[in-house]
N, CA, C and O atoms as a printed pandas DataFrame, in Angstrom:
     atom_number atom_name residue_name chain_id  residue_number  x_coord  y_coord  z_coord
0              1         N          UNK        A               1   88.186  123.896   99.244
1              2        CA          UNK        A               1   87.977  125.312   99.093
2              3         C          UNK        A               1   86.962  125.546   97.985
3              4         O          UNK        A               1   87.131  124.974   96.908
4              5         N          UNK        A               2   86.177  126.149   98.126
5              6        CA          UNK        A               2   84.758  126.815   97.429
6              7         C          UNK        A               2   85.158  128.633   96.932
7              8         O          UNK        A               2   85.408  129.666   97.553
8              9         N          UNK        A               3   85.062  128.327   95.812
9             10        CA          UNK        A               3   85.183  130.297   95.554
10            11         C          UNK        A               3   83.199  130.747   95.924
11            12         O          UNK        A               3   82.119  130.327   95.509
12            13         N          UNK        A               4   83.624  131.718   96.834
13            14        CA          UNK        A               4   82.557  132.635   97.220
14            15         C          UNK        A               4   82.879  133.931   96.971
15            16         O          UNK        A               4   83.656  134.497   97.740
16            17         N          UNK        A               5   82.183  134.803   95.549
17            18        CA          UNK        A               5   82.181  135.690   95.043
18            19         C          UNK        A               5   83.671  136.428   95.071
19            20         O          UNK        A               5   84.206  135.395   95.473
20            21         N          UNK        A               6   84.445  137.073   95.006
21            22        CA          UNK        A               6   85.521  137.493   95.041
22            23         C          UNK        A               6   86.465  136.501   95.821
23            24         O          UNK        A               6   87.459  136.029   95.268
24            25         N          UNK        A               7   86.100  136.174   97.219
25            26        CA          UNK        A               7   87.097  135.379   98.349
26            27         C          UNK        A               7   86.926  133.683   98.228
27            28         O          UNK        A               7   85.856  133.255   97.796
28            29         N          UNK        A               8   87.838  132.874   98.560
29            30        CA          UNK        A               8   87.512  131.566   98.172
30            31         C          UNK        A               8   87.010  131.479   99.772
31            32         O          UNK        A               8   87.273  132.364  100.585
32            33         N          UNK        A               9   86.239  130.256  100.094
33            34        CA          UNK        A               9   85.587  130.095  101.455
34            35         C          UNK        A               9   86.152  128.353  101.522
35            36         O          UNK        A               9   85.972  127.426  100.732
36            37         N          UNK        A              10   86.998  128.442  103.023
37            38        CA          UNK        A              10   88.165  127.346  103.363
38            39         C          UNK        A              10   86.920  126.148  103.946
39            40         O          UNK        A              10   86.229  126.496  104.903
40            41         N          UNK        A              11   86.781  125.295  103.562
41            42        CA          UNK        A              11   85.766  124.325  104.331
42            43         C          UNK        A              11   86.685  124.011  105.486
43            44         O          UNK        A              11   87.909  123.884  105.525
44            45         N          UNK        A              12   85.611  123.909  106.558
45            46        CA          UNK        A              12   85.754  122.911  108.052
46            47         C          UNK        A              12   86.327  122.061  107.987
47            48         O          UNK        A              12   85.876  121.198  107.233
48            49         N          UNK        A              13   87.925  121.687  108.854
49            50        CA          UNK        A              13   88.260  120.321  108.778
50            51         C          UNK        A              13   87.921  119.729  109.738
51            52         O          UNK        A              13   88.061  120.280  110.830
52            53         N          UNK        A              14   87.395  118.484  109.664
53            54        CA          UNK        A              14   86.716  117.258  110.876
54            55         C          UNK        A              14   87.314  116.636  111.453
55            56         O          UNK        A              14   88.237  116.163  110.788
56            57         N          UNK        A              15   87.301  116.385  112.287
57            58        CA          UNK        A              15   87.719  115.077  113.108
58            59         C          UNK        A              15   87.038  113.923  112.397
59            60         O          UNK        A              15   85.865  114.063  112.053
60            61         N          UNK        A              16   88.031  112.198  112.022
61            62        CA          UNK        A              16   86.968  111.236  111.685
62            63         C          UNK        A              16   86.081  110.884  112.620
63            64         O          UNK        A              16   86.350  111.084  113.805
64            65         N          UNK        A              17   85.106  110.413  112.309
65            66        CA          UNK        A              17   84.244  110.065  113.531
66            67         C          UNK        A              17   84.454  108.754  114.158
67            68         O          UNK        A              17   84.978  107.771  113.635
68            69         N          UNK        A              18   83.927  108.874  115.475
69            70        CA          UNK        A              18   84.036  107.885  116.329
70            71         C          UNK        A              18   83.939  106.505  116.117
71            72         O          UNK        A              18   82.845  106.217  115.629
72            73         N          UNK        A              19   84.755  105.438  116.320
73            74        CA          UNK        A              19   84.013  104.113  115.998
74            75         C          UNK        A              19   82.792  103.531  117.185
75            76         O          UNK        A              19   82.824  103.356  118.403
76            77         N          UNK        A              20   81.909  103.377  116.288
77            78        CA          UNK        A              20   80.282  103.267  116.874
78            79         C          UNK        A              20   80.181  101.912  117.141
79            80         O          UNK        A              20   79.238  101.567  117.854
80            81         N          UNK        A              21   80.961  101.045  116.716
81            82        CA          UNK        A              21   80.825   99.355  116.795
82            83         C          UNK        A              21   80.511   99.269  118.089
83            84         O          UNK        A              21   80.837   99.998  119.026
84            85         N          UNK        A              22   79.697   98.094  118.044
85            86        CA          UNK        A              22   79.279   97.616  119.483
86            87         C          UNK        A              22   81.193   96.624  120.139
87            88         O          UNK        A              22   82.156   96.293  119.447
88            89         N          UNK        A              23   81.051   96.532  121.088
89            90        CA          UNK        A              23   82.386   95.171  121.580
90            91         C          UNK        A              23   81.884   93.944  120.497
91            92         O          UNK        A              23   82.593   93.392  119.656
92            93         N          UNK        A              24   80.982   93.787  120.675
93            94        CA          UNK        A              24   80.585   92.124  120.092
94            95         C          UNK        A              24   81.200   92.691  118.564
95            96         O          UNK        A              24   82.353   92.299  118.389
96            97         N          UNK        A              25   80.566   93.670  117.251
97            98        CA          UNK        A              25   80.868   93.655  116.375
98            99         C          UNK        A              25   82.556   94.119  116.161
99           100         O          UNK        A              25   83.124   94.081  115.069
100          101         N          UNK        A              26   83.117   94.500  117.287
101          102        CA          UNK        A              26   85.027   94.755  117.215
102          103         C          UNK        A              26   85.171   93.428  117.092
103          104         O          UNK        A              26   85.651   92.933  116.073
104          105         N          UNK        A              27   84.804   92.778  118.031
105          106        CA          UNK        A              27   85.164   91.052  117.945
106          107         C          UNK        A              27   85.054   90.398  117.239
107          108         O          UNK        A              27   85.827   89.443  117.166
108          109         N          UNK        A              28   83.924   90.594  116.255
109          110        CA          UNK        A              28   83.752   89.771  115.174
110          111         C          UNK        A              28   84.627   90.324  114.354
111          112         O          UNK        A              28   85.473   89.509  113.986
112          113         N          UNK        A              29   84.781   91.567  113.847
113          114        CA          UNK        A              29   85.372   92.281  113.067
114          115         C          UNK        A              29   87.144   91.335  113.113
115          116         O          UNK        A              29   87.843   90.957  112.173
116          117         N          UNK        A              30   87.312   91.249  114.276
117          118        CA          UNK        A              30   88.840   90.847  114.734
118          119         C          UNK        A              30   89.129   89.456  114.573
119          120         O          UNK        A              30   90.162   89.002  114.080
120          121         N          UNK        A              31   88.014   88.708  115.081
121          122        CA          UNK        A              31   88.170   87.106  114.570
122          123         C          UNK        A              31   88.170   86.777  113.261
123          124         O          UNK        A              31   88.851   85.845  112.833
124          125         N          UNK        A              32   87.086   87.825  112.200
125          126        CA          UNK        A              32   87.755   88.122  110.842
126          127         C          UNK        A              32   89.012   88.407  109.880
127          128         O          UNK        A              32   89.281   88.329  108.681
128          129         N          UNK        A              33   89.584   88.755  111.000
129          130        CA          UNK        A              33   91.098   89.392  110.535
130          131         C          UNK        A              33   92.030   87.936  110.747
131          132         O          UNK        A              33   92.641   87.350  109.854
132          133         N          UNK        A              34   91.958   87.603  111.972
133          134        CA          UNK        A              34   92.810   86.218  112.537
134          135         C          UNK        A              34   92.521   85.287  111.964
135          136         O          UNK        A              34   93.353   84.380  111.944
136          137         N          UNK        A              35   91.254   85.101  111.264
137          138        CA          UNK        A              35   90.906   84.026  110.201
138          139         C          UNK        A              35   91.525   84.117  109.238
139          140         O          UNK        A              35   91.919   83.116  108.640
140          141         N          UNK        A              36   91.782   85.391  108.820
141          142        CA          UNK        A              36   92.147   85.666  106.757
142          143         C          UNK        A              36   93.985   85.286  107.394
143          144         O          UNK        A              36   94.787   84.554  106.815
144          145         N          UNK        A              37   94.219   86.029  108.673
145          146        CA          UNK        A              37   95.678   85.850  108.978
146          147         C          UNK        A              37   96.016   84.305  108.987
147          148         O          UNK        A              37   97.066   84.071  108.388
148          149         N          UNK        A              38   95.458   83.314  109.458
149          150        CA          UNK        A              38   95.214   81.919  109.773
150          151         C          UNK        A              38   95.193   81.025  107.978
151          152         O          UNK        A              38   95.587   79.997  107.428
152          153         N          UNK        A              39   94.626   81.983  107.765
153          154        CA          UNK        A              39   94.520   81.004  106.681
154          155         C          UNK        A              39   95.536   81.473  105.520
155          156         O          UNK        A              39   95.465   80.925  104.420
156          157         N          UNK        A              40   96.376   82.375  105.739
157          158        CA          UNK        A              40   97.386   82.717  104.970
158          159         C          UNK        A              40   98.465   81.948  105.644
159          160         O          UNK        A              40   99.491   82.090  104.979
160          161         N          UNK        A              41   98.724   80.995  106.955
161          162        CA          UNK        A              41   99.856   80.164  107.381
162          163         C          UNK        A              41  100.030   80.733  108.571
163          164         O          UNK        A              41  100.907   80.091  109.149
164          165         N          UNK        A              42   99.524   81.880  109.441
165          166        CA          UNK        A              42   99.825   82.767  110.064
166          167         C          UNK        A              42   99.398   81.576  111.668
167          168         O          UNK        A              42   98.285   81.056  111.758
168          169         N          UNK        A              43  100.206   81.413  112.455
169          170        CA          UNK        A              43   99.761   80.596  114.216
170          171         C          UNK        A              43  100.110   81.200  114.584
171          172         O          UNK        A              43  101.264   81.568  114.361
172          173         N          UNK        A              44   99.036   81.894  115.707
173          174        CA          UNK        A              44   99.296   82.512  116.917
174          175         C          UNK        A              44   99.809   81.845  117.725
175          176         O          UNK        A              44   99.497   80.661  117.850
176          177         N          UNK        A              45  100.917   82.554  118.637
177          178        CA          UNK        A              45  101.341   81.644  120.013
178          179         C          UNK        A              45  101.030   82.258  121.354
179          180         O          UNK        A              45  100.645   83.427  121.329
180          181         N          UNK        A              46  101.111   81.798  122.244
181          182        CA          UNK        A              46  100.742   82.348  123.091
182          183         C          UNK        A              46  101.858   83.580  123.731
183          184         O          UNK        A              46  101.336   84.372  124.515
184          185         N          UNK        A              47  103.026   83.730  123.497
185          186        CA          UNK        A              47  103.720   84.730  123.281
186          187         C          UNK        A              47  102.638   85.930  122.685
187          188         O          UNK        A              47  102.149   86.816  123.385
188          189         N          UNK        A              48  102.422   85.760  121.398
189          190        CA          UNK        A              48  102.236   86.887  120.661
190          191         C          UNK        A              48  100.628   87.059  121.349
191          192         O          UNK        A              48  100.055   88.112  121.070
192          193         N          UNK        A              49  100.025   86.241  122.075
193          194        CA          UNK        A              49   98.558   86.479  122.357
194          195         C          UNK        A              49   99.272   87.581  123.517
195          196         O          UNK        A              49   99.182   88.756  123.164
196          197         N          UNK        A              50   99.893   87.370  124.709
197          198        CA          UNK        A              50  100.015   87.750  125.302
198          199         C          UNK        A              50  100.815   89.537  125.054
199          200         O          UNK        A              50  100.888   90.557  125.740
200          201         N          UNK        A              51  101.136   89.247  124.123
201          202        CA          UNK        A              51  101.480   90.686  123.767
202          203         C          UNK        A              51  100.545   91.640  122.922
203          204         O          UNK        A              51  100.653   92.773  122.455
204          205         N          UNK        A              52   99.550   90.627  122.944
205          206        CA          UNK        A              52   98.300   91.725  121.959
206          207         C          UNK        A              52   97.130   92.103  123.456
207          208         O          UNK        A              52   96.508   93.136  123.705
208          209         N          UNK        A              53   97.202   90.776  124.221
209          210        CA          UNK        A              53   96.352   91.124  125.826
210          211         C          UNK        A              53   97.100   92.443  126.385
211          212         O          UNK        A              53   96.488   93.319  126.995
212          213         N          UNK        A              54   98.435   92.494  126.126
213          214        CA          UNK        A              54   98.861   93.283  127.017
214          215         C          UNK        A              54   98.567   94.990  126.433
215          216         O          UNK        A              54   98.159   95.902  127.152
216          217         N          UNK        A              55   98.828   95.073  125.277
217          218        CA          UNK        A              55   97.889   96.589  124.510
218          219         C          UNK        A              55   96.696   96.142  124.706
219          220         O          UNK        A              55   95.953   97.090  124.449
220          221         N          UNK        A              56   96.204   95.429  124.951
221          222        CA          UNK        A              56   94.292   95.791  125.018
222          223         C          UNK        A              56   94.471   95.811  126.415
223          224         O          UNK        A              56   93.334   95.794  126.888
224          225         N          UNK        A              57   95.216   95.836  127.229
225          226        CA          UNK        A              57   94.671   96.255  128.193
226          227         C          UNK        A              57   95.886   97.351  128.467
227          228         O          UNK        A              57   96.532   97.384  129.514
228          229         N          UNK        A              58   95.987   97.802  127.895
229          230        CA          UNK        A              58   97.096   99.383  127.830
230          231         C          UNK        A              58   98.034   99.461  128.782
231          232         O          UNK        A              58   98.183  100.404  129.559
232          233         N          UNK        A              59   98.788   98.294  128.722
233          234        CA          UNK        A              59   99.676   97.897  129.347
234          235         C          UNK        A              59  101.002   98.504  128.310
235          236         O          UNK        A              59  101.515   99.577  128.627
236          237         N          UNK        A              60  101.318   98.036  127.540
237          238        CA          UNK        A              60  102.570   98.649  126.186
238          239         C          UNK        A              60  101.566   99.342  125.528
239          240         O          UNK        A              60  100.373   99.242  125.817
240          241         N          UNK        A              61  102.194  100.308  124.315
241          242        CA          UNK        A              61  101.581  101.262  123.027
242          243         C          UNK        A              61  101.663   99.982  122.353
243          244         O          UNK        A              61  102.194   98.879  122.491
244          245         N          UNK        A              62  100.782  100.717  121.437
245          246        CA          UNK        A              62  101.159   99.618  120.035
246          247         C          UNK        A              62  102.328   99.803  119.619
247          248         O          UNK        A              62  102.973   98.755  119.605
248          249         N          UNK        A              63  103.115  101.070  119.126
249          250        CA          UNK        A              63  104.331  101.025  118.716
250          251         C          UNK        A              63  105.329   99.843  119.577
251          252         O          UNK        A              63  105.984   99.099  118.847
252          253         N          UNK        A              64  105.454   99.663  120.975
253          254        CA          UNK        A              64  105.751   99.050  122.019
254          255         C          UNK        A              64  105.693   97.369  121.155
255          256         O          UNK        A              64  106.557   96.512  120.967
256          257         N          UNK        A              65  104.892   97.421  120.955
257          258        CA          UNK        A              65  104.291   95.934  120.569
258          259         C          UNK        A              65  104.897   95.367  118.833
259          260         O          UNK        A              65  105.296   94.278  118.422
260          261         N          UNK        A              66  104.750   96.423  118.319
261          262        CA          UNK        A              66  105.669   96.365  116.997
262          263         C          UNK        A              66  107.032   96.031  116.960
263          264         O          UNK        A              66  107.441   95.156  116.196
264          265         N          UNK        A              67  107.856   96.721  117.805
265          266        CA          UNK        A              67  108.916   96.488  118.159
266          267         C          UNK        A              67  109.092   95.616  118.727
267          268         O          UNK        A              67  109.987   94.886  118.299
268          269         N          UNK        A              68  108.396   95.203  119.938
269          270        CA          UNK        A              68  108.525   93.662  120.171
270          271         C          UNK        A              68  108.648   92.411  119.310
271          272         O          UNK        A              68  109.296   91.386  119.525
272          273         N          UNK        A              69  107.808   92.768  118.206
273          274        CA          UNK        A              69  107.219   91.949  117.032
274          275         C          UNK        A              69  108.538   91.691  116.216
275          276         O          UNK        A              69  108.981   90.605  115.843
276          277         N          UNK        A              70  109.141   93.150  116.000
277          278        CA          UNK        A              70  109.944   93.022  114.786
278          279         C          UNK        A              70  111.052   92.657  115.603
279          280         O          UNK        A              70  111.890   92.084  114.907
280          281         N          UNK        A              71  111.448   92.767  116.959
281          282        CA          UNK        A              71  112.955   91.916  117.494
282          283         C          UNK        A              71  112.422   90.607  117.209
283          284         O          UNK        A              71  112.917   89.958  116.288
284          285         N          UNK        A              72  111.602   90.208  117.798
285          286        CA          UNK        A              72  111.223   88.524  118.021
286          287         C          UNK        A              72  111.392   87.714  116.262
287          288         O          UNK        A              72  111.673   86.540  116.024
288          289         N          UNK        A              73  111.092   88.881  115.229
289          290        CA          UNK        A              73  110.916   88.315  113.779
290          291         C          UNK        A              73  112.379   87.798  113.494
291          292         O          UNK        A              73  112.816   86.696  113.165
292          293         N          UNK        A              74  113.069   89.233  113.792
293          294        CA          UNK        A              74  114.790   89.240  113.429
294          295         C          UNK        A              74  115.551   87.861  114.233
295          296         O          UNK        A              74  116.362   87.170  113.617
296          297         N          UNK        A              75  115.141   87.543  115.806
297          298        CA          UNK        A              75  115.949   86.995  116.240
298          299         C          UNK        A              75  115.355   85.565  115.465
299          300         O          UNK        A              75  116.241   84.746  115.217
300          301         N          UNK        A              76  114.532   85.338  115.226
301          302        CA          UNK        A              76  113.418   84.208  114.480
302          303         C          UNK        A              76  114.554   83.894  113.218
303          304         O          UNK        A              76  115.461   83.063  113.241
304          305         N          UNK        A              77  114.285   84.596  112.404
305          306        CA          UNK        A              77  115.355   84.385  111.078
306          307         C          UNK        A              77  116.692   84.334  111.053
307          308         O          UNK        A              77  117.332   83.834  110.128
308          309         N          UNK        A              78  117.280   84.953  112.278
309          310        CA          UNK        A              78  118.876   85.011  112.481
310          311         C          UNK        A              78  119.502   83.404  113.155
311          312         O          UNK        A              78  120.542   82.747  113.124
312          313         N          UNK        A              79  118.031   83.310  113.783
313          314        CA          UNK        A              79  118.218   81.301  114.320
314          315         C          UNK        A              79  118.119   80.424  113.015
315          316         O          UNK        A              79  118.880   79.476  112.823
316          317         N          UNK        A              80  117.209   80.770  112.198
317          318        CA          UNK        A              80  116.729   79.924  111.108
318          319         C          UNK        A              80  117.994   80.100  110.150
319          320         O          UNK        A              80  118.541   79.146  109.597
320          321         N          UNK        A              81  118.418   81.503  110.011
321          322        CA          UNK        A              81  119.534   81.068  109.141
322          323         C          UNK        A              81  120.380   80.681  109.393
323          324         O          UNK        A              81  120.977   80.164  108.448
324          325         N          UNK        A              82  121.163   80.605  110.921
325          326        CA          UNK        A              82  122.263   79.770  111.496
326          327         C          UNK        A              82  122.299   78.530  111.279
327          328         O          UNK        A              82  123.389   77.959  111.241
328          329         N          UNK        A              83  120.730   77.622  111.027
329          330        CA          UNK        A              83  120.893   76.356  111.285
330          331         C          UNK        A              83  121.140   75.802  110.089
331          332         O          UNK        A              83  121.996   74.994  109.727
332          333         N          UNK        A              84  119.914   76.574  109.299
333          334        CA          UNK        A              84  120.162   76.551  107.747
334          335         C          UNK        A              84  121.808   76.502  106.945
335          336         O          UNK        A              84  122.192   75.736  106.061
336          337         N          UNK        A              85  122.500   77.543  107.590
337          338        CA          UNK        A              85  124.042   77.610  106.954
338          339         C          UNK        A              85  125.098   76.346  107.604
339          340         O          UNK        A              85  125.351   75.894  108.721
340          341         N          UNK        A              86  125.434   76.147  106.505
341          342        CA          UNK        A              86  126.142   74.127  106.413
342          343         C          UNK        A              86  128.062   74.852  106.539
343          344         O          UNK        A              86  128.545   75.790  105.905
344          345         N          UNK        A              87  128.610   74.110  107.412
345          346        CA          UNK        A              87  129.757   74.632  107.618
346          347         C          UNK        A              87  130.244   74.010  106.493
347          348         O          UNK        A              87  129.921   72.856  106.209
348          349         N          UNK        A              88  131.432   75.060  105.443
349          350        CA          UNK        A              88  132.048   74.976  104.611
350          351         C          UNK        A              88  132.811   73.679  104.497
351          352         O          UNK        A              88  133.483   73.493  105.512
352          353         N          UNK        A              89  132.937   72.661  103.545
353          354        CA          UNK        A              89  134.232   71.319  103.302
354          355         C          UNK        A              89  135.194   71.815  102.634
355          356         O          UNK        A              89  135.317   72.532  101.640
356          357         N          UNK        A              90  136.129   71.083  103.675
357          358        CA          UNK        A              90  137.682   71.497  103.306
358          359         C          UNK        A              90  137.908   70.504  102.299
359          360         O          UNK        A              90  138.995   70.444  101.724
């Protein structure tokens, strides 16, 4: 907001603008990301490829895909800690 003589004057709100990237520079942009992810310990499987093919081709939402993500994490750690936990000696 701008004061214009007595009345304040409300600026235009925008839409952000469009992403202009070519495909090739999304791709690079993305193999960038899977690298920094990769090199933090992060392996893709083909599970999880197939659930990122399936939003790019607008098959699930992303939300869809999150949730997928976060059951598959939970049931992941709920195995790991079962095996992990040592039955009690009498």
């Amino acid at each position: 907001m701008t004061r214009f003589g007595r009345r304040y004057k409300m600026g235009s709100v925008t839409k952000p603008s469009k992403d202009t990237r070519s495909a090739a520079e999304k791709a690079r942009d993305t193999a960038g990301i899977v690298g920094n992810l990769k090199h933090e310990g992060y392996l893709p499987t083909p599970e999880a490829e197939a659930v990122h093919q399936r939003v790019a081709r607008g098959e699930i939402t992303t939300e869809e895909a999150i949730k997928l993500f976060r059951d598959r994490a939970l049931n992941q750690d709920t195995e790991l800690t079962a095996r992990n936990r040592r039955p009690e000696r009498a």
